[in-house]
RODO-2510 file (C-alpha; in nm, 4 decimals, decimal comma):
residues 364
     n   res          X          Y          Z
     1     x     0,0000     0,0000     0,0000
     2     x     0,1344     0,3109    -0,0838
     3     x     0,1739     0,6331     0,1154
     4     x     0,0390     0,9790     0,0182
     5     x     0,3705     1,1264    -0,0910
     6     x     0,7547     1,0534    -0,0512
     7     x     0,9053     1,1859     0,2733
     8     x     1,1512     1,4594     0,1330
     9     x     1,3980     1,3602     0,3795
    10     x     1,4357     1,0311     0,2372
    11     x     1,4501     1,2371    -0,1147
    12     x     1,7330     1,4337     0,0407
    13     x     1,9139     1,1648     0,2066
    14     x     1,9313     0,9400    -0,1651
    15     x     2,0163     1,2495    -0,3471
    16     x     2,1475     1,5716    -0,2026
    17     x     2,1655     1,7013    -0,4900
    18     x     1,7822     1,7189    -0,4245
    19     x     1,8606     2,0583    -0,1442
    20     x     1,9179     2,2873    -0,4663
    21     x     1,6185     2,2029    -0,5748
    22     x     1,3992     2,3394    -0,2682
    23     x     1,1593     2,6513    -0,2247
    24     x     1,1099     2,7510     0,1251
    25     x     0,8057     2,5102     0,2270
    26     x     1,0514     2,2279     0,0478
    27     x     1,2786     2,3336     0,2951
    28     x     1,0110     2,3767     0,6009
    29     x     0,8856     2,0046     0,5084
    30     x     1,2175     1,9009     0,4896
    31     x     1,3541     2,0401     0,8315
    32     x     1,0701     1,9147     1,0212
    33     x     1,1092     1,5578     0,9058
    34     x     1,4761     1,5720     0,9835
    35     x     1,4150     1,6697     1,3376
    36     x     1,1573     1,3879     1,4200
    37     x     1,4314     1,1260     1,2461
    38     x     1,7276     1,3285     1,4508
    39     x     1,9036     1,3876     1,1138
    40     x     1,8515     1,7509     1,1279
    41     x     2,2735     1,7709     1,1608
    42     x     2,3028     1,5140     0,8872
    43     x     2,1283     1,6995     0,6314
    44     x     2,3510     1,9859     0,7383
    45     x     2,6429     1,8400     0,6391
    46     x     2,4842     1,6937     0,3150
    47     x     2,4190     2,0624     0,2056
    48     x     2,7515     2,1563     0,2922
    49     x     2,8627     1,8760     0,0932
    50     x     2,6663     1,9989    -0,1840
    51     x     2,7265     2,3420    -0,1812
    52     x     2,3641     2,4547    -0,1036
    53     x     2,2844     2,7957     0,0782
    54     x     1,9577     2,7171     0,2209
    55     x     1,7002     3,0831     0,2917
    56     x     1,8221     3,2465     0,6039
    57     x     1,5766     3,0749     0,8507
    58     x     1,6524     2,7133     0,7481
    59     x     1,9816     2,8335     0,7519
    60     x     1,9904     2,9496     1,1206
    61     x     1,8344     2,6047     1,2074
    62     x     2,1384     2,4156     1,0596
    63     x     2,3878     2,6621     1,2206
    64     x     2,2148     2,6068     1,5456
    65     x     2,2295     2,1931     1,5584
    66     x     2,5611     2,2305     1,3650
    67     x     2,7405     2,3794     1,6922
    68     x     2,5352     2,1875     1,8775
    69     x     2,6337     1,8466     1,6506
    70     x     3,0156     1,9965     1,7173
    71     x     2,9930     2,0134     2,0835
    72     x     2,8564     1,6868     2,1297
    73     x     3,1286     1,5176     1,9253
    74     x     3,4238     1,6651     2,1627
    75     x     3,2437     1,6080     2,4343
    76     x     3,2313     1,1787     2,3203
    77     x     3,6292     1,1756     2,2108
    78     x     3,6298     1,3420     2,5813
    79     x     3,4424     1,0241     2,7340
    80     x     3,6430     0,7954     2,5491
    81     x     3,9451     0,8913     2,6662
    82     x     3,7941     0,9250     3,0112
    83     x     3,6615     0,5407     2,9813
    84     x     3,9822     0,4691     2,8341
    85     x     4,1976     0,5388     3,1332
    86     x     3,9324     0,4329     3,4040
    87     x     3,9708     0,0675     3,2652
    88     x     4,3408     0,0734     3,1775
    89     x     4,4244    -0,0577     3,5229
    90     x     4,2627    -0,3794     3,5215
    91     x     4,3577    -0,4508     3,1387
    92     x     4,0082    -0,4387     2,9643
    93     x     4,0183    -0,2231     2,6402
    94     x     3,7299    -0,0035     2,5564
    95     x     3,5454    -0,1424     2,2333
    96     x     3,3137     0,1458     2,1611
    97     x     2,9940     0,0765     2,0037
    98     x     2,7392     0,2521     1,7544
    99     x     2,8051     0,6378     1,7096
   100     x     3,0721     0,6838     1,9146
   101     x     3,2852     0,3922     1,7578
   102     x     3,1963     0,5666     1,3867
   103     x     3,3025     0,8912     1,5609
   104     x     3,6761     0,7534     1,6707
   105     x     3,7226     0,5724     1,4043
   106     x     3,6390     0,8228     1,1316
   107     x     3,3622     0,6208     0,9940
   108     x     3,1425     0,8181     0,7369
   109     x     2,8355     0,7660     0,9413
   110     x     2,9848     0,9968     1,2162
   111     x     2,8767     1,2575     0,9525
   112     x     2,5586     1,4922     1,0969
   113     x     2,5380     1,1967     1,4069
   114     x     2,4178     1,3220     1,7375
   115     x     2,4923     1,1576     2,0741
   116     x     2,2657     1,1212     2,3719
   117     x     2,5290     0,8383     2,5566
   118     x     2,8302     0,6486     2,4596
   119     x     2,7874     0,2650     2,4471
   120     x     3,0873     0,0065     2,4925
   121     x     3,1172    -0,3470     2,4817
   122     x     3,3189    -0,5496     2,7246
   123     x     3,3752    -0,9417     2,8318
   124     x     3,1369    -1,0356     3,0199
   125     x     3,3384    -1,2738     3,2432
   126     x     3,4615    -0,8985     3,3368
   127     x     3,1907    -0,6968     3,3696
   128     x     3,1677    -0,6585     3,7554
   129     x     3,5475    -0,5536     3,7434
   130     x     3,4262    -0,3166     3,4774
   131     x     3,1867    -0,1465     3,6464
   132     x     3,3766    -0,1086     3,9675
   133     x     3,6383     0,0949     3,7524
   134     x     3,3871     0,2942     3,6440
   135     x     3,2430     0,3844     3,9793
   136     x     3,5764     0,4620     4,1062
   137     x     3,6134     0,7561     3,8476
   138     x     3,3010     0,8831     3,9193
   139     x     3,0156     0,6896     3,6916
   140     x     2,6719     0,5353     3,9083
   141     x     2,4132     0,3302     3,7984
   142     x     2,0987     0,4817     3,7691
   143     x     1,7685     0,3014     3,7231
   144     x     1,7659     0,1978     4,1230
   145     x     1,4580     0,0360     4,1637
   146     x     1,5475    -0,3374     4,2415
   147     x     1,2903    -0,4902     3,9444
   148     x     1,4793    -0,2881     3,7128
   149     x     1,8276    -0,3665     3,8453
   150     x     1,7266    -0,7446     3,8192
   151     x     1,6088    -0,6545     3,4406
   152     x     1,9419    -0,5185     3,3592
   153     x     2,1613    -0,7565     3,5392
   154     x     1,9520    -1,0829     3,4919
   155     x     1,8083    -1,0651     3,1426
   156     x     1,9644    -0,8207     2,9381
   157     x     2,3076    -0,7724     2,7594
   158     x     2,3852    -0,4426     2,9364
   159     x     2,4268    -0,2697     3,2636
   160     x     2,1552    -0,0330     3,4263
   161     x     2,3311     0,3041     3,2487
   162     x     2,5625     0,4600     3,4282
   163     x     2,6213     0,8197     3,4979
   164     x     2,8673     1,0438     3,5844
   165     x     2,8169     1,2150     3,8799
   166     x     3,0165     1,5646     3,7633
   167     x     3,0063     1,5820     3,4121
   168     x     2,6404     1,4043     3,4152
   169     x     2,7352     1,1927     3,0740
   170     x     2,6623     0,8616     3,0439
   171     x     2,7419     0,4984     2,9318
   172     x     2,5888     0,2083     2,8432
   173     x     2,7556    -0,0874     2,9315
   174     x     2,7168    -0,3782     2,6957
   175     x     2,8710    -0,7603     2,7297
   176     x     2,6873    -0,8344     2,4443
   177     x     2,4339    -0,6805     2,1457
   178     x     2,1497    -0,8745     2,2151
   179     x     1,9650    -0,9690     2,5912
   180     x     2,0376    -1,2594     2,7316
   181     x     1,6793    -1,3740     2,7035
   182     x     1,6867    -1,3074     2,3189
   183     x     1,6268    -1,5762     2,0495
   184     x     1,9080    -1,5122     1,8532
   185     x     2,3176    -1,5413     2,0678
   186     x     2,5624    -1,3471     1,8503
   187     x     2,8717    -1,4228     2,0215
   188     x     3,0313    -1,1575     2,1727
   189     x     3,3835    -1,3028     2,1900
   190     x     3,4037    -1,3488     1,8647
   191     x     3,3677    -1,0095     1,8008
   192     x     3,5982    -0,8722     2,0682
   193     x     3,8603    -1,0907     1,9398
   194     x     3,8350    -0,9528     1,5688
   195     x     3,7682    -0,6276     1,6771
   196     x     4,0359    -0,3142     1,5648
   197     x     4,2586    -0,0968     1,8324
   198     x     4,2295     0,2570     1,7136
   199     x     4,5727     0,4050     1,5787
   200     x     4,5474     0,7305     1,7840
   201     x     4,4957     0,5220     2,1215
   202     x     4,5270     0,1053     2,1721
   203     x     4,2797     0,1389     2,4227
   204     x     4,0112     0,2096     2,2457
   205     x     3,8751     0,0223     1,9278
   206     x     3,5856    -0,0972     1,7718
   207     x     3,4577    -0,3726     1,6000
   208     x     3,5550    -0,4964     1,2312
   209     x     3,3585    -0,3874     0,9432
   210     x     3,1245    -0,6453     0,8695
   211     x     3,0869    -0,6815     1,2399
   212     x     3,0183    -0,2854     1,2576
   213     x     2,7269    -0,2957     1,0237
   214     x     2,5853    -0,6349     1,1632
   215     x     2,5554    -0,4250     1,5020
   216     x     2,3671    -0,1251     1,3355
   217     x     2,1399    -0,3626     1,1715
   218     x     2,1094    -0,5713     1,5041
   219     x     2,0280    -0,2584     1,6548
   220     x     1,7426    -0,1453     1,4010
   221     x     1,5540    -0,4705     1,3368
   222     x     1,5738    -0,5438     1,7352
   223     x     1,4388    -0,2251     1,8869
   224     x     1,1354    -0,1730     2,0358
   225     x     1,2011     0,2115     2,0127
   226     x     1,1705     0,3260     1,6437
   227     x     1,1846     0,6766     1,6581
   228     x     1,5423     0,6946     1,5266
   229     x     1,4634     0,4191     1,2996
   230     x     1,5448     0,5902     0,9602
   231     x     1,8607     0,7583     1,1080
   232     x     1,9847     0,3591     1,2094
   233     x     1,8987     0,3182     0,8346
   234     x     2,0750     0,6212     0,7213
   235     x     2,3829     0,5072     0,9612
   236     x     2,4008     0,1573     0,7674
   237     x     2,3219     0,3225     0,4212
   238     x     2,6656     0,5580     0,5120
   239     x     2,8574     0,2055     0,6186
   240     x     2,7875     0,0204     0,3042
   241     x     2,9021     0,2979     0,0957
   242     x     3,2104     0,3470     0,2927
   243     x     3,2670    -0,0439     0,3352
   244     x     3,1935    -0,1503    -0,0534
   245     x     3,4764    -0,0191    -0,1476
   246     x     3,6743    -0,2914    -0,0099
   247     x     3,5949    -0,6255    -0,2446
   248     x     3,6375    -0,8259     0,0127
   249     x     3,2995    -0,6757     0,2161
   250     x     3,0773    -0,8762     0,0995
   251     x     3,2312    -1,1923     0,1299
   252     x     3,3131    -1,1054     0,4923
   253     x     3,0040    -0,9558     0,5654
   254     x     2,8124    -1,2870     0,4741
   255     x     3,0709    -1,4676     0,6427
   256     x     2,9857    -1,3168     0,9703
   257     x     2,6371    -1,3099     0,9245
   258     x     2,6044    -1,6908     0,9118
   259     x     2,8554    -1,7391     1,1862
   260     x     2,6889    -1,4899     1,4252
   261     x     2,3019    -1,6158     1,2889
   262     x     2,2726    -1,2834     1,1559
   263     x     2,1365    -1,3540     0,8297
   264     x     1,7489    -1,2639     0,9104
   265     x     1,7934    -0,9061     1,0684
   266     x     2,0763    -0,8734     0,7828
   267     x     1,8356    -0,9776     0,5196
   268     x     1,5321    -0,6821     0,6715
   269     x     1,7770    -0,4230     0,7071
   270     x     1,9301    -0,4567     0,3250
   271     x     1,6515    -0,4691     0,1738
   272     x     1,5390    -0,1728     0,3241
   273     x     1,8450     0,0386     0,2766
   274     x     1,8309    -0,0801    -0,0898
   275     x     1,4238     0,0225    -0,1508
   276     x     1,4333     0,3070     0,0906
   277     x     1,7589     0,5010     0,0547
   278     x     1,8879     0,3270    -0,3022
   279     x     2,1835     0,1545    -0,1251
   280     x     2,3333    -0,1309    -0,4028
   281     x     2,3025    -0,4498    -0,2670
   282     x     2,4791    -0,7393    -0,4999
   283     x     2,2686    -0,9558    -0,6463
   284     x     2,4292    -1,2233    -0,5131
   285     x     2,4198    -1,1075    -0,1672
   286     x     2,0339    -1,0412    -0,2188
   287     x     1,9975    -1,4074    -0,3311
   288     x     2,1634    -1,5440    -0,0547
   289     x     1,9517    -1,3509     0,2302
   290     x     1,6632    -1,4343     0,0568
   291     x     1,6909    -1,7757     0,1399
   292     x     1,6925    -1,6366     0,5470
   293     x     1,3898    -1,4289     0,4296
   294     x     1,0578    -1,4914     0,6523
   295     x     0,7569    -1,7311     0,4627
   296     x     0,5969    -1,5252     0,2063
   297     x     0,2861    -1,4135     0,3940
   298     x     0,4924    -1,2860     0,7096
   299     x     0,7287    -1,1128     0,4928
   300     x     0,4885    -0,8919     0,3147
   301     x     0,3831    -0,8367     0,6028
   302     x     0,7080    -0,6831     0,7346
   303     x     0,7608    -0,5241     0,4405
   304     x     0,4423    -0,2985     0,5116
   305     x     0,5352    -0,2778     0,8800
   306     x     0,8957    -0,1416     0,8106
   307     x     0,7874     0,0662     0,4886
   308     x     0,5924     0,2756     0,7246
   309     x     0,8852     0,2614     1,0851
   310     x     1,1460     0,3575     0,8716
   311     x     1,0127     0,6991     0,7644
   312     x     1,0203     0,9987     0,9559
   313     x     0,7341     0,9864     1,2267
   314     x     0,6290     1,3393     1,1610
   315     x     0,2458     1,4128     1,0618
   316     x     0,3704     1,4702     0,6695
   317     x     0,5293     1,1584     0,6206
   318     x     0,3041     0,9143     0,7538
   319     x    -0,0128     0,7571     0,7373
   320     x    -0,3224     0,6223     0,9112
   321     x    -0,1467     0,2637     0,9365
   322     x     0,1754     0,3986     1,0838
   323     x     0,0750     0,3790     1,4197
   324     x    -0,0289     0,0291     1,3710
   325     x     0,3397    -0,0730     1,2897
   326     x     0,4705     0,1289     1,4983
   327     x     0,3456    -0,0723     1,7725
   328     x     0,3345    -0,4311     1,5801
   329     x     0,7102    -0,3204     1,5630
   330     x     0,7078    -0,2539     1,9375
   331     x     0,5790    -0,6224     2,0232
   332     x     0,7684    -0,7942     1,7992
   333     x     1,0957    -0,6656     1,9395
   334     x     1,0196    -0,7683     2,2927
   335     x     0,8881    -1,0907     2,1484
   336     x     1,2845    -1,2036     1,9964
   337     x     1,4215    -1,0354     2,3264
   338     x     1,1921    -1,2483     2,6069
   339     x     1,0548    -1,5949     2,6188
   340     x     0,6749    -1,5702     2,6314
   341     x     0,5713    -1,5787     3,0267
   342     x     0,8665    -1,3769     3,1050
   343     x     0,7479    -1,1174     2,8269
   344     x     0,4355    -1,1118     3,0008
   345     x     0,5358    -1,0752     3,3249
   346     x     0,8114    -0,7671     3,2376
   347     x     0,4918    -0,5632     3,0334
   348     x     0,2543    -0,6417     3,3553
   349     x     0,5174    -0,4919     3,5947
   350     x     0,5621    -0,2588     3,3801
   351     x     0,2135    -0,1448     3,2622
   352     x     0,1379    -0,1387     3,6405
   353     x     0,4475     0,0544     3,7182
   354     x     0,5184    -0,2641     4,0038
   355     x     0,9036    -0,1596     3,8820
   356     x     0,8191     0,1582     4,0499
   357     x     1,0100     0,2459     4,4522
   358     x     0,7423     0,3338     4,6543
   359     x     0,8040     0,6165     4,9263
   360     x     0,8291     0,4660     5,2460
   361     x     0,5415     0,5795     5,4579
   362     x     0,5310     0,8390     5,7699
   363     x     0,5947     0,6182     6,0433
   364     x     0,6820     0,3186     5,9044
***
């Protein structure tokens, strides 16, 4: 089913060249959508890319999340050195993770990428070691009620986040990219062990390409949240481009995605990039994810629900069904995370608020 019209952002993001093109309710349309999507920053860069002087007002808007894109970058090569030397003394290197590995490693998809945390990915045979480091330069957990400690600590593939209590940043500590409770077990020592030290700093690095993009694309087709879903998508378009040029991607890429069981999410997310943002897939690679592909029925059936999530969720780029998908989207991404009872018993708490500390009362 098709929508009304073509989000412009996606028009913008698959051709820049598009930004010389725009009158000033082109570029109203178009700056609204990129704010919902968080890719306000990104098309600023694209136009600077492209040489486009948007009207004054638009223009102000891209100055504004341009210094504001600018700030937040410093302020995660900050953090990273900060996380660096906090775990230095007990040996465990930093393996950044999503936008703050593109950042230090000079990926393209750093381009226009705002930060709201820095993630990192550590053994998990060493996480408790880990997080006492932390805490000793100044990070805490947050999230203190004890149903949600048990969540993090029990079931998922992360600590609670942690914050730091001066400069009030914080991390996400991963021991793996998927919960524990989650159908599918990528295995997270085979990616520390291929991932790459950073030049500038050997304790810090990140994970290998193909690995790199099977994250992002873990990440998208996984979470329950998709309000950043077509920025994920632009992030992966941005990889592939910057990847390709290696011949031996591909190869790797499906390499990895059958030895970390991959191949599904891989399969959604390609296809996706390729319809949605023009990314060239080989055909060879498309044949071979096909095979991972859902049965027919549920796969048109994803295509509709991720035709509609991957757009930006603003009023002019979406339509009656979106909020439909938007929450079939929601279930099914709690439904790979949790077995069935314990899925229902995490959305009762939660629904509830049963998670919730109560204030003790007067007296007690």
């Amino acid at each position: 089913m098709a929508h009304r019209t073509e989000a412009m952002l996606v028009r913008a993001l698959r051709d820049p060249t598009v930004l010389a093109t725009l009158d000033m309710p082109g570029w109203e349309r178009l700056l609204r959508e990129a704010r919902h999507a968080d890719l306000l920053a990104r098309i600023d860069v694209l136009a600077q890319r492209a040489r486009v002087v948007p009207p004054p007002g638009p223009a102000e808007h891209l100055q504004n999340i341009r210094v504001l894109a600018l700030a937040q970058q410093e302020e995660v090569r900050r953090e990273a050195r900060f996380l660096a030397a906090a775990l230095a003394p007990i040996g465990v290197p930093v393996t950044l993770l999503k936008g703050a590995a593109y950042l230090m490693a000079g990926r393209a998809a750093a381009a226009g990428r705002l930060f709201s945390d820095v993630d990192i990915l550590v053994p998990k045979a060493r996480i408790a070691e880990v997080e006492a480091a932390l805490m000793l330069h100044g990070w805490a957990t947050t999230h203190h009620s004890a149903y949600d400690q048990r969540y993090y600590r029990q079931w998922m593939h992360e600590l609670p986040p942690m914050q730091h209590l001066h400069r009030h940043t914080v991390v996400d500590v991963h021991h793996a990219i998927l919960p524990e409770t989650a159908r599918l077990h990528p295995d997270s020592a085979s990616l520390l062990a291929a991932a790459v030290p950073l030049r500038d700093d050997p304790r810090l690095q990140v994970l290998a390409p193909a690995d790199m993009l099977l994250h992002s694309v873990t990440h998208l087709t996984h979470n329950e949240e998709m309000s950043h879903g077509l920025r994920d998508l632009s992030d992966i378009a941005l990889l592939i481009d910057e990847f390709a040029a290696d011949p031996a991607f591909w190869p790797q890429l499906m390499l990895r995605s059958r030895q970390l069981g991959l191949q599904r999410p891989l399969y959604h997310a390609l296809r996706h990039a390729a319809a949605i943002l023009g990314v060239a897939v080989p055909q060879a690679v498309a044949v071979e994810l096909a095979r991972a592909a859902p049965p027919p029925p549920m796969a048109l059936l994803m295509d509709a629900l991720w035709a509609r999530a991957l757009r930006p969720l603003h009023a002019g780029a979406t339509d009656t069904w979106t909020p439909a998908a938007l929450f079939a989207l929601y279930v099914r991404a709690h439904w790979l995370r949790m077995p069935p009872l314990l899925l229902a018993r995490h959305l009762t708490i939660k629904a509830l608020k049963l998670h919730e500390d109560r204030p003790a009362k007067a007296g007690a």
